[in-house]
C-alpha positions as protocol buffer text, in pm:
chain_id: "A"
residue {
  index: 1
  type: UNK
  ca { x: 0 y: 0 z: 0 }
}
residue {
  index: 2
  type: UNK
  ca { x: 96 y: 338 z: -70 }
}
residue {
  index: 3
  type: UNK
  ca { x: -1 y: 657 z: 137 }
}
residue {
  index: 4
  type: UNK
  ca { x: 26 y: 1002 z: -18 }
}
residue {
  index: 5
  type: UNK
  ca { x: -11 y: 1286 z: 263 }
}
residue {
  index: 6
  type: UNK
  ca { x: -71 y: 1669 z: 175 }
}
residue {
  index: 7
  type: UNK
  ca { x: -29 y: 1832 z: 478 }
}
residue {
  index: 8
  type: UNK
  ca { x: -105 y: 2216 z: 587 }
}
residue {
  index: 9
  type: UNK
  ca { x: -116 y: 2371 z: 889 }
}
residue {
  index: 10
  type: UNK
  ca { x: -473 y: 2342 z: 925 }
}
residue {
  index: 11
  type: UNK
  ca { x: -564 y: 1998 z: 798 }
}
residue {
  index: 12
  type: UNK
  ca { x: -365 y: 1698 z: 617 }
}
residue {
  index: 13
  type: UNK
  ca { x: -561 y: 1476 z: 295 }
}
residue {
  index: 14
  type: UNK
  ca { x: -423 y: 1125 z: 300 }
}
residue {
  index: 15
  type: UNK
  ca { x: -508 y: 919 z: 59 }
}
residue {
  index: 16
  type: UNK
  ca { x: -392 y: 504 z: 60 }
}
residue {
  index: 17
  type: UNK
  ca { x: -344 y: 352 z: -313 }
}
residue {
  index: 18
  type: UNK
  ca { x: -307 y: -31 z: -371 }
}
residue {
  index: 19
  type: UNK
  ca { x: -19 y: -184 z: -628 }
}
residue {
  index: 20
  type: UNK
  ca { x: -216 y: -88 z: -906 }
}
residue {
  index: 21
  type: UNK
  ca { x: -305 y: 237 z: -812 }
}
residue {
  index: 22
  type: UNK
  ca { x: -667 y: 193 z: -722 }
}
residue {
  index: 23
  type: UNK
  ca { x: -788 y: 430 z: -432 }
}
residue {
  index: 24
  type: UNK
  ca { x: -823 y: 184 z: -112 }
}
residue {
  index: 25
  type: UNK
  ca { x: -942 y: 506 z: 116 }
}
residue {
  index: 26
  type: UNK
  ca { x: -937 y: 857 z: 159 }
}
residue {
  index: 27
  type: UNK
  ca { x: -874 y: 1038 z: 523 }
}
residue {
  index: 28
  type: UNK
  ca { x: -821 y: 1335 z: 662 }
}
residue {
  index: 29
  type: UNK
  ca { x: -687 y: 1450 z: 1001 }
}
residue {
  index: 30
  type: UNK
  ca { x: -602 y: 1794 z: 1170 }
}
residue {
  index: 31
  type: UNK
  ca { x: -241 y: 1872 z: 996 }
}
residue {
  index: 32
  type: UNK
  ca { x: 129 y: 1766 z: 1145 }
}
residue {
  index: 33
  type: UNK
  ca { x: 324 y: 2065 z: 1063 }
}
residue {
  index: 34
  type: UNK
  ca { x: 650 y: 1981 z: 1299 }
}
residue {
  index: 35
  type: UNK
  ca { x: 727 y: 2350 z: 1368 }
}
residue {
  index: 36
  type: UNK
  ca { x: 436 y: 2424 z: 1596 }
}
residue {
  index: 37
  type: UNK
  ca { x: 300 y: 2102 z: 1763 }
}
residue {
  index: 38
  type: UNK
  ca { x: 512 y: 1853 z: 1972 }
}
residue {
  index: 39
  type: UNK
  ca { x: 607 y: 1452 z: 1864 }
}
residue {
  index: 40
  type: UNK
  ca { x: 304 y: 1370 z: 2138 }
}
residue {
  index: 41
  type: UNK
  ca { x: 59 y: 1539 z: 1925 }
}
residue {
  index: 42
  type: UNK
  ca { x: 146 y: 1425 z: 1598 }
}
residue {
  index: 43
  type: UNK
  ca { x: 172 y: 1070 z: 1734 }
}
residue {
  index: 44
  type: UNK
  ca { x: -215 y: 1094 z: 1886 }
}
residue {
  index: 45
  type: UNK
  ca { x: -322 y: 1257 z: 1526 }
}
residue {
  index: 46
  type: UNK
  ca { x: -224 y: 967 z: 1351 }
}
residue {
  index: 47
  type: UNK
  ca { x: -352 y: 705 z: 1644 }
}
residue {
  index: 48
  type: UNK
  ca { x: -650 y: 889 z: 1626 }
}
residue {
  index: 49
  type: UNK
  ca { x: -778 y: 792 z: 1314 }
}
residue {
  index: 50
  type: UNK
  ca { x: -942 y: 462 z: 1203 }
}
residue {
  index: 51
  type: UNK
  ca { x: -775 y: 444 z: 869 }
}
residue {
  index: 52
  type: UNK
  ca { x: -477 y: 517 z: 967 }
}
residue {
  index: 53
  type: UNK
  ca { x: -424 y: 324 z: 1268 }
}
residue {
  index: 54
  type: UNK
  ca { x: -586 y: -31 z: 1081 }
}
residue {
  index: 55
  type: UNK
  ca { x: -348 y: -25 z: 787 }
}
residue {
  index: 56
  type: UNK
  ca { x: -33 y: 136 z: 911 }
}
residue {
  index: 57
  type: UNK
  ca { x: 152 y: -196 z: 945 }
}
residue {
  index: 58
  type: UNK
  ca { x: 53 y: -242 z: 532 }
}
residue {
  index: 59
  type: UNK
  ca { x: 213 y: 95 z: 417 }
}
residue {
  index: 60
  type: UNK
  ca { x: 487 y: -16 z: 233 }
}
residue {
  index: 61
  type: UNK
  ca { x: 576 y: 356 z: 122 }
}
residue {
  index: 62
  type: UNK
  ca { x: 464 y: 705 z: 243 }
}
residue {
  index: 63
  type: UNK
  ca { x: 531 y: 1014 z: 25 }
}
residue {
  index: 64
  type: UNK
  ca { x: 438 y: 1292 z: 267 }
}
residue {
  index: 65
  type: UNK
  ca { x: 419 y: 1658 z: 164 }
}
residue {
  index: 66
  type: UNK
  ca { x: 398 y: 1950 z: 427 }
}
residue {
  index: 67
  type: UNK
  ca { x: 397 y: 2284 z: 580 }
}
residue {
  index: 68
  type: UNK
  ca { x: 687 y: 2357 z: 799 }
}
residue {
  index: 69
  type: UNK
  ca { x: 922 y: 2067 z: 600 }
}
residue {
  index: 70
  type: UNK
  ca { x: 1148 y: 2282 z: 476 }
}
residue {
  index: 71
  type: UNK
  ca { x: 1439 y: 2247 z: 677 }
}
residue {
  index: 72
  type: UNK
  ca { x: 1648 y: 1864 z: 695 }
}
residue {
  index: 73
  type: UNK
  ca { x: 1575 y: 1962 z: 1100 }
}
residue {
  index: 74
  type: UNK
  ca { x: 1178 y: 1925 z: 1019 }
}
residue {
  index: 75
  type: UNK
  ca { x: 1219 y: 1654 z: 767 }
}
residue {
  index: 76
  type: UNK
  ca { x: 1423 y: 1391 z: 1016 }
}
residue {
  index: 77
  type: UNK
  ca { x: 1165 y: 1477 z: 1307 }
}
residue {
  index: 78
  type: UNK
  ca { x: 901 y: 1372 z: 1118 }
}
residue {
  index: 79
  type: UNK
  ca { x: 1034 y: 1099 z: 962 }
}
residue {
  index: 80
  type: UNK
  ca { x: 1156 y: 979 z: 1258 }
}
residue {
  index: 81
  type: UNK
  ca { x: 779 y: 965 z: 1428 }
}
residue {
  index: 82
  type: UNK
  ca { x: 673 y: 757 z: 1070 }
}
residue {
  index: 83
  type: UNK
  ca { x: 954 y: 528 z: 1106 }
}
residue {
  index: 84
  type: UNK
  ca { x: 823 y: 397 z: 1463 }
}
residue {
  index: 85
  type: UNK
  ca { x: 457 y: 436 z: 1352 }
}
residue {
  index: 86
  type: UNK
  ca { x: 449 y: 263 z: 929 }
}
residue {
  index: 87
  type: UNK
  ca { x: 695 y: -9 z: 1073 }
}
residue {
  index: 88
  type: UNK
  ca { x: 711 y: -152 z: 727 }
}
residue {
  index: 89
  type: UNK
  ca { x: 733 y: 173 z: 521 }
}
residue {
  index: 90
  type: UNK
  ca { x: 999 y: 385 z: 321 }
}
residue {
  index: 91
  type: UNK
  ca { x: 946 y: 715 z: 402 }
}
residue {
  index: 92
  type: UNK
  ca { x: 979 y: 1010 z: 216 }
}
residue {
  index: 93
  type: UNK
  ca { x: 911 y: 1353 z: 338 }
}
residue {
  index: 94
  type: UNK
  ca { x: 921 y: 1711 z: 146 }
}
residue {
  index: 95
  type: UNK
  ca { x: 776 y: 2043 z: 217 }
}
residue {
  index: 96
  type: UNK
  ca { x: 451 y: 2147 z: 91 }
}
residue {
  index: 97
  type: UNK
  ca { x: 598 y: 2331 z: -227 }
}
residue {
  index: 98
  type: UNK
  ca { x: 662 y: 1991 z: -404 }
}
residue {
  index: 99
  type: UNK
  ca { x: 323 y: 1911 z: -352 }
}
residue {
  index: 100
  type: UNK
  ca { x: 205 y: 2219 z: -510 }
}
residue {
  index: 101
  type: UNK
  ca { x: 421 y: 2161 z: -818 }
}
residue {
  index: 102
  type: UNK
  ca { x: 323 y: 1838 z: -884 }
}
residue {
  index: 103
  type: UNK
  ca { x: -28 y: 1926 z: -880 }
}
residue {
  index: 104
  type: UNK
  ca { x: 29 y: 2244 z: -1117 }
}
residue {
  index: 105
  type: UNK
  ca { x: 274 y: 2187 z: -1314 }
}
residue {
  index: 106
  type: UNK
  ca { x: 424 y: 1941 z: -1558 }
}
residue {
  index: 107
  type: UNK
  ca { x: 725 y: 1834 z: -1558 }
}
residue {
  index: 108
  type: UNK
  ca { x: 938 y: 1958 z: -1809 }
}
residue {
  index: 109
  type: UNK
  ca { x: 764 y: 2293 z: -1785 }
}
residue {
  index: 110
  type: UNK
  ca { x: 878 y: 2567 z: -1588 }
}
residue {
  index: 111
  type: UNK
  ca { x: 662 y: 2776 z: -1384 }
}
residue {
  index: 112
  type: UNK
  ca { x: 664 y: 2960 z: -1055 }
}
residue {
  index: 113
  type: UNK
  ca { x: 448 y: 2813 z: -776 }
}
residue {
  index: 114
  type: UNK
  ca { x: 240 y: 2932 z: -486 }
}
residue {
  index: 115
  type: UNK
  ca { x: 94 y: 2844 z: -140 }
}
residue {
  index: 116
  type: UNK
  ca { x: -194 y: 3055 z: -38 }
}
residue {
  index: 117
  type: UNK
  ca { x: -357 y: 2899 z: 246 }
}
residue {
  index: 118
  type: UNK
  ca { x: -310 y: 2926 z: 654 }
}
residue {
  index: 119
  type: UNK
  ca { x: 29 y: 3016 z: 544 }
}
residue {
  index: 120
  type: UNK
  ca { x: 216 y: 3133 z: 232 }
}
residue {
  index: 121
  type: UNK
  ca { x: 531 y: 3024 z: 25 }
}
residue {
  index: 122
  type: UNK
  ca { x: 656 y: 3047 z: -314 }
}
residue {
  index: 123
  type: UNK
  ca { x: 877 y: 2881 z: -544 }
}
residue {
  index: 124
  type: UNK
  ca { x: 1051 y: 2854 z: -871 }
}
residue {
  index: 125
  type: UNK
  ca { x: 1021 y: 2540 z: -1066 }
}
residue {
  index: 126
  type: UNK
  ca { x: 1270 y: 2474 z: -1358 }
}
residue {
  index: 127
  type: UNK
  ca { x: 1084 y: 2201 z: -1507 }
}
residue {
  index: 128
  type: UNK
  ca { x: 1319 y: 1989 z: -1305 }
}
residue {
  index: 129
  type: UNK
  ca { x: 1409 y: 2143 z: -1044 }
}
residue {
  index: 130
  type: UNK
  ca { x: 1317 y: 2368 z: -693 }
}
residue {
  index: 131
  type: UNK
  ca { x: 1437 y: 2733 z: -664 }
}
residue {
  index: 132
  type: UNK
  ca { x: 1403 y: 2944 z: -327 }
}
residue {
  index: 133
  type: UNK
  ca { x: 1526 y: 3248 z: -270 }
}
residue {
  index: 134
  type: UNK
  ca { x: 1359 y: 3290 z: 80 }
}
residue {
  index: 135
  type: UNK
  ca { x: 1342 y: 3091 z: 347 }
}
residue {
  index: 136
  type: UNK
  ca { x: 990 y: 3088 z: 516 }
}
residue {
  index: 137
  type: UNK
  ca { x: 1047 y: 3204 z: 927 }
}
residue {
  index: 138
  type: UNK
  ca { x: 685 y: 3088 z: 988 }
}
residue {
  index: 139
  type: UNK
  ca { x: 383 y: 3265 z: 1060 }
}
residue {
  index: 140
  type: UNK
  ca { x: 519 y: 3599 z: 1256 }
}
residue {
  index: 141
  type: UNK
  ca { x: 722 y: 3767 z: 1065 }
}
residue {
  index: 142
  type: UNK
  ca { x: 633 y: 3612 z: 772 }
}
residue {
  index: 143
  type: UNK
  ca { x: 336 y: 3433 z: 581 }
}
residue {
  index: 144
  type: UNK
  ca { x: 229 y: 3740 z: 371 }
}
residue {
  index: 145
  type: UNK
  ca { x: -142 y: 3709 z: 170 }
}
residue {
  index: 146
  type: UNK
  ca { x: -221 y: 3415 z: 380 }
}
residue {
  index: 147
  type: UNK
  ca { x: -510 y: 3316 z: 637 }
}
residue {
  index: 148
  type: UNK
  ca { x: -317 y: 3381 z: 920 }
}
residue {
  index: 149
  type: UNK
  ca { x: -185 y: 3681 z: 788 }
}
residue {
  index: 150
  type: UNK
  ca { x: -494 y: 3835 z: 717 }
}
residue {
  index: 151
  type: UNK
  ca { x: -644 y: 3695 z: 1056 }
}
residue {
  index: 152
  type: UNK
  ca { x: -401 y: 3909 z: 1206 }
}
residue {
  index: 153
  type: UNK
  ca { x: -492 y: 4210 z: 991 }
}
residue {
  index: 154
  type: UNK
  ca { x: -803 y: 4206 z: 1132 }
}
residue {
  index: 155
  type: UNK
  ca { x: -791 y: 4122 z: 1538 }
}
residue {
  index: 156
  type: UNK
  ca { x: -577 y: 4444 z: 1462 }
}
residue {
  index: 157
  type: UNK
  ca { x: -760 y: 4647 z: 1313 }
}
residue {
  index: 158
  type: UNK
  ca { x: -1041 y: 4571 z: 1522 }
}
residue {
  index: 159
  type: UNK
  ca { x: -821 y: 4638 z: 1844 }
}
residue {
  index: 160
  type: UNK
  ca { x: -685 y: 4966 z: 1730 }
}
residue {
  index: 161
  type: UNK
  ca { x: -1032 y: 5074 z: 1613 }
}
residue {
  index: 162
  type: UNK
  ca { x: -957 y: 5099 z: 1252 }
}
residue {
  index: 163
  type: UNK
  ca { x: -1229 y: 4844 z: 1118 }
}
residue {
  index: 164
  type: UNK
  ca { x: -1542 y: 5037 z: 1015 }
}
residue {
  index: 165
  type: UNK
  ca { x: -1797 y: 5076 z: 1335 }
}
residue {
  index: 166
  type: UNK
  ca { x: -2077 y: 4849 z: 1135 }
}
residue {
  index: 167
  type: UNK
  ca { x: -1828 y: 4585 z: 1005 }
}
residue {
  index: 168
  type: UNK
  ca { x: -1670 y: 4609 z: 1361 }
}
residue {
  index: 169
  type: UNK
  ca { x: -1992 y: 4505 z: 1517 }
}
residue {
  index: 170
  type: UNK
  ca { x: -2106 y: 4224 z: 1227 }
}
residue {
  index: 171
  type: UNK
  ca { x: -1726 y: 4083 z: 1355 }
}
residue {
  index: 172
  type: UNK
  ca { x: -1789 y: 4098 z: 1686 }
}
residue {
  index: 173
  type: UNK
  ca { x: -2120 y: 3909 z: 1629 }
}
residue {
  index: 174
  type: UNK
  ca { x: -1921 y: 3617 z: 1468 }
}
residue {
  index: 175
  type: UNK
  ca { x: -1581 y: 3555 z: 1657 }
}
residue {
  index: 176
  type: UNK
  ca { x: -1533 y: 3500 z: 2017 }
}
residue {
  index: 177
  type: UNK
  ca { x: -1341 y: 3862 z: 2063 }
}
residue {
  index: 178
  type: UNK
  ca { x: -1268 y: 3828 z: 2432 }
}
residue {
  index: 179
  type: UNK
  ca { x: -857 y: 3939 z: 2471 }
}
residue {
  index: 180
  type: UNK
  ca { x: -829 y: 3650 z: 2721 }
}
residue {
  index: 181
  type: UNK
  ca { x: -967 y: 3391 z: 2518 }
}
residue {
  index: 182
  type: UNK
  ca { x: -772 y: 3543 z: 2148 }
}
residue {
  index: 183
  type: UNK
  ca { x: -450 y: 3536 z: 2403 }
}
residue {
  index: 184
  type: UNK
  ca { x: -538 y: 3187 z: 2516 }
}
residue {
  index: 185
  type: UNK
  ca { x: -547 y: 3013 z: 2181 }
}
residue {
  index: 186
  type: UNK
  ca { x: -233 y: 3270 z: 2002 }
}
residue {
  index: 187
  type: UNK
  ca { x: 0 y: 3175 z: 2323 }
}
residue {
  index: 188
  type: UNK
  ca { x: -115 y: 2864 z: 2496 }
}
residue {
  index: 189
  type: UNK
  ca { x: -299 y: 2635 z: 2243 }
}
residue {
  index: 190
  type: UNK
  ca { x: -126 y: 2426 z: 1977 }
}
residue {
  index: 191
  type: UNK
  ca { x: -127 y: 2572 z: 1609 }
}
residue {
  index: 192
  type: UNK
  ca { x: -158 y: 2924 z: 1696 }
}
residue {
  index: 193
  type: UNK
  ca { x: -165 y: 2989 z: 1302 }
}
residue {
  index: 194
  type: UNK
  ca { x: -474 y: 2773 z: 1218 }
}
residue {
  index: 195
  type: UNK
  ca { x: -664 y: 3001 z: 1448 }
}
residue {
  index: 196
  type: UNK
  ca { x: -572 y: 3353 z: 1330 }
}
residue {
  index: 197
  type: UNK
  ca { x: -674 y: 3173 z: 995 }
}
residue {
  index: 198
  type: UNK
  ca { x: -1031 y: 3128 z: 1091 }
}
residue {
  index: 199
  type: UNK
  ca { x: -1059 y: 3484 z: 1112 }
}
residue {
  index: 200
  type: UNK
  ca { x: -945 y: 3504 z: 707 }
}
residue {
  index: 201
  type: UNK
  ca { x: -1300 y: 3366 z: 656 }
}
residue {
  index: 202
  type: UNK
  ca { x: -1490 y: 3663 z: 753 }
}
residue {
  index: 203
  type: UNK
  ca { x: -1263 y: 3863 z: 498 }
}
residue {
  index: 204
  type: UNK
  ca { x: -1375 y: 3609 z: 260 }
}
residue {
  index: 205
  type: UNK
  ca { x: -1746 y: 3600 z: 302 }
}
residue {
  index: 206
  type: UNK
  ca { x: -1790 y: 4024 z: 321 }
}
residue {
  index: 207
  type: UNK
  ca { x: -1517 y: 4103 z: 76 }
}
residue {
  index: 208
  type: UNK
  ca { x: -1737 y: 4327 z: -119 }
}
residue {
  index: 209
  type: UNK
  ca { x: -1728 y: 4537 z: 158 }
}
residue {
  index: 210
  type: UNK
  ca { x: -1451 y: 4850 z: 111 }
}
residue {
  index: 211
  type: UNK
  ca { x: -1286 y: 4786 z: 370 }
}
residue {
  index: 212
  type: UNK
  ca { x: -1215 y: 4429 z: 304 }
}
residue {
  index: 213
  type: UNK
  ca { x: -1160 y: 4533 z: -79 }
}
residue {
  index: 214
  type: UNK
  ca { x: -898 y: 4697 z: 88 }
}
residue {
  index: 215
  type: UNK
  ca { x: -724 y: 4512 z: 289 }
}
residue {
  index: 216
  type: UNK
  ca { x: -721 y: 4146 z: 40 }
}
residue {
  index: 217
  type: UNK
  ca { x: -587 y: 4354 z: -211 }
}
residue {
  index: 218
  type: UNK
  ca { x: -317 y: 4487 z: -25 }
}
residue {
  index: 219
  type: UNK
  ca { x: -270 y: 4157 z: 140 }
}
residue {
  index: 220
  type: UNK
  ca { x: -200 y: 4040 z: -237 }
}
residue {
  index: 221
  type: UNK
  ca { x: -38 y: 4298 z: -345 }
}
residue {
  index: 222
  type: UNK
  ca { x: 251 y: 4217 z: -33 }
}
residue {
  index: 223
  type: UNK
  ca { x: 272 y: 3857 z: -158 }
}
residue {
  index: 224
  type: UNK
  ca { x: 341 y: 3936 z: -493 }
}
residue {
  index: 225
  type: UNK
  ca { x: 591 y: 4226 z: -401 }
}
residue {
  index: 226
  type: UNK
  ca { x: 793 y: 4025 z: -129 }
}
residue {
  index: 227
  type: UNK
  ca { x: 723 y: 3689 z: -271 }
}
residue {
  index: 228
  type: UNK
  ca { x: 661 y: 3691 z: -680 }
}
residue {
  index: 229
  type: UNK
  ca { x: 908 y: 3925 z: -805 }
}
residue {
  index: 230
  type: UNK
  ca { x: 1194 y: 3784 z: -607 }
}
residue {
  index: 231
  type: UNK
  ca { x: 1248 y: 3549 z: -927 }
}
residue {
  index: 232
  type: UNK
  ca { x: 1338 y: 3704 z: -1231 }
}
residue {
  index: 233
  type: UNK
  ca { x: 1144 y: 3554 z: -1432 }
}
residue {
  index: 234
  type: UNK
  ca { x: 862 y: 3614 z: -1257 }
}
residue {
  index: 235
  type: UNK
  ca { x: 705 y: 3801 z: -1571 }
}
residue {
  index: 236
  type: UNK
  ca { x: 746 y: 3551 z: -1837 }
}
residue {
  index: 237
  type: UNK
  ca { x: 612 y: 3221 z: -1659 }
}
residue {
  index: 238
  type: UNK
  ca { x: 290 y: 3134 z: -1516 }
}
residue {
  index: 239
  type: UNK
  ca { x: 263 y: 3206 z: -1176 }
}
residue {
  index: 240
  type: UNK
  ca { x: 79 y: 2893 z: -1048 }
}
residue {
  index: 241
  type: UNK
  ca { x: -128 y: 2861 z: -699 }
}
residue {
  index: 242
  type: UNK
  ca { x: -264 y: 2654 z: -437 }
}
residue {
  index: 243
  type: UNK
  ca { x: -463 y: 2668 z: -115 }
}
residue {
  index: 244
  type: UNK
  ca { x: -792 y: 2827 z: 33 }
}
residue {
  index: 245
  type: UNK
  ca { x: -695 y: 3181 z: 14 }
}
residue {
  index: 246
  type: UNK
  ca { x: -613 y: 3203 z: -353 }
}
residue {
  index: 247
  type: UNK
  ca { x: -864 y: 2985 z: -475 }
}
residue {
  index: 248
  type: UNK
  ca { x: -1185 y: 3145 z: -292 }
}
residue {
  index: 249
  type: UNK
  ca { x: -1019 y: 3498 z: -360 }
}
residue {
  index: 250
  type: UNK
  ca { x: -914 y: 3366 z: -712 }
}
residue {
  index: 251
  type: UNK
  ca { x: -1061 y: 3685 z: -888 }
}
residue {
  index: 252
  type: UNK
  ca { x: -931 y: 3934 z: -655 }
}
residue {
  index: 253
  type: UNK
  ca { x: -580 y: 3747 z: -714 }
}
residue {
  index: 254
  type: UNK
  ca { x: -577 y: 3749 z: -1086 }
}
residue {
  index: 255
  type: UNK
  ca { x: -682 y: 4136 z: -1105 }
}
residue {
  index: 256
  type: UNK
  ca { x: -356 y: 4180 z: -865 }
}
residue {
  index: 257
  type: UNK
  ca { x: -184 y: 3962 z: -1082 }
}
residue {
  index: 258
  type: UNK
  ca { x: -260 y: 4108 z: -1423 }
}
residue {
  index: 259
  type: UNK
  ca { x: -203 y: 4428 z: -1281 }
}
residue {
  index: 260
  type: UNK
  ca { x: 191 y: 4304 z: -1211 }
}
residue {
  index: 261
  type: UNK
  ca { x: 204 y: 4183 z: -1562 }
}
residue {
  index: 262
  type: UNK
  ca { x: 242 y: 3862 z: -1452 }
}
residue {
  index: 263
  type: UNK
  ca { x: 77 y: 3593 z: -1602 }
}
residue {
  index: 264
  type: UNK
  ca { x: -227 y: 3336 z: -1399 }
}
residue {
  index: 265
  type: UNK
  ca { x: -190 y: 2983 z: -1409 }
}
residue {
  index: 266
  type: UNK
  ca { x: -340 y: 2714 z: -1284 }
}
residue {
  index: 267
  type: UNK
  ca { x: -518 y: 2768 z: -914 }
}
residue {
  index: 268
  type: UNK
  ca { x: -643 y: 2469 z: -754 }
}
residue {
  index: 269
  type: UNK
  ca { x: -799 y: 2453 z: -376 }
}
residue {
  index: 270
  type: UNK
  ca { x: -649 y: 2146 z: -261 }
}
residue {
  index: 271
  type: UNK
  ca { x: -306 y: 1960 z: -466 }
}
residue {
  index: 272
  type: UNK
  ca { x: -389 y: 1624 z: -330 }
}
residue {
  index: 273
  type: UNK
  ca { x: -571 y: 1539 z: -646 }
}
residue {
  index: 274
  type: UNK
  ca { x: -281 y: 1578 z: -868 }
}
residue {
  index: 275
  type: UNK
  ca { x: -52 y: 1429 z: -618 }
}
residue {
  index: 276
  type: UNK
  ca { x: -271 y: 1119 z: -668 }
}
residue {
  index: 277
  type: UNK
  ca { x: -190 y: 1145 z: -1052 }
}
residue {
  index: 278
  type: UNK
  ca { x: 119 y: 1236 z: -1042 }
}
residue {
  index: 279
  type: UNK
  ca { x: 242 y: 930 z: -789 }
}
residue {
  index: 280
  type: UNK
  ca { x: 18 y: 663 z: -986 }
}
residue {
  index: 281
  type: UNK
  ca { x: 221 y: 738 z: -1328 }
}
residue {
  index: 282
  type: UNK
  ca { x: 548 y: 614 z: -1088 }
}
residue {
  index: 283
  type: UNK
  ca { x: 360 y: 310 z: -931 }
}
């Protein structure tokens, strides 16, 4: 059996193929990113669910893609928890990126590549090959255009009084605004960036508004600025994206986009889907 794992910070899609590449189930679980939760909590995620737990002596390789894998110190943590819980698997783990590439992109073709979810990252893809120019710090200082990122926009805002009085209240009405309880879950719960990302979804569902015209578009306009146009190419390949934020604010990105003269490609909600395709060619 083969397991193929796309993992964000907010939630991981696994998804088990037999030797012939026929689906044998599809999971999901809360998501294992190694720089914010703890080998305890990883190890009860996985033990946690039914799938998992019933077949994880038949994995006989796991190709796991995820946020927060981008440094060998990530990689070998995580690996090391698979190792003890797939007894019988190889395992392979890369960050998130190659996830989004092989969903996007074709080999062969060259392309830059995006994550716009609970966080953000960005990459250039020779056809072949990875390019980064930045390495991602995490969610505080950076992240730009992503949920959390925009969740922290607006607790701001709203703080420091700079959120229109109406849309103030209409927030209010919808989020548990309490300082204790926002400073409970930011410094004493696990995956402090998951919840300033529930917050992006109020952005989402009144972005008509101004003030949230506002703010997503300069949100965007960030990413592209400290992100996009790092790569030289950046104007003469398709700029390629995946994750929540870009694909339910997929017009608002383009406009940003095509105002950059950079070119759209393809912008897909969740890569997991092409992963599947891509690993059952190599089966």
């Amino acid at each position: 059996m083969i397991l193929i794992v796309d993992s964000g910070a907010t939630k991981a899609d696994w998804i088990a193929l037999d030797k012939n590449g026929d689906e044998v189930f599809m999971t999901q679980t809360l998501g294992l990113s190694p720089e914010v939760l703890t080998r305890e909590v990883i190890e009860d995620r996985l033990a946690n669910n039914f799938e998992i737990s019933k077949s994880k002596t038949q994995v006989k390789r796991l190709y796991f893609y995820g946020a927060g894998c981008g440094t060998n110190r990530m990689k070998k943590f995580l690996r090391n928890i698979f190792k003890s819980f797939f007894t019988n698997a190889k395992i392979e783990v890369k960050e998130d990126t190659y996830a989004a590439i092989y969903s996007t992109t074709k080999i062969g073709y060259q392309g830059i590549v995006c994550i716009l979810g609970t966080g953000s990252n960005c990459s250039y893809y020779d056809g072949h090959q990875l390019f980064q120019k930045v390495i991602s710090l995490g969610y505080i200082p950076m992240d730009d255009g992503s949920g959390n990122f925009f969740g922290r926009k607006l607790i701001r805002d709203y703080y420091f009084h700079k959120m229109p009085q109406a849309l103030g209240h209409k927030f209010a009405s919808e989020y548990n605004l309490d300082p204790d309880v926002i400073k409970e879950n930011l410094y004493k719960q696990p995956n402090p960036n998951t919840y300033l990302a529930t917050f992006a979804r109020f952005l989402i569902e009144n972005k008509e508004h101004p003030y949230c015209k506002g703010v997503i578009d300069k949100g965007l306009q960030q990413f592209v600025n400290n992100y996009i146009m790092q790569f030289e190419l950046a104007t003469k390949v398709p700029i390629h994206f995946v994750g929540s934020i870009a694909y339910f604010l997929r017009d608002e990105l383009k406009a940003v986009l095509e105002r950059n003269d950079l070119v759209p490609g393809e912008i897909r909600q969740r890569p997991i889907d092409g992963l599947v395709e891509f690993h059952k060619a190599t089966i």
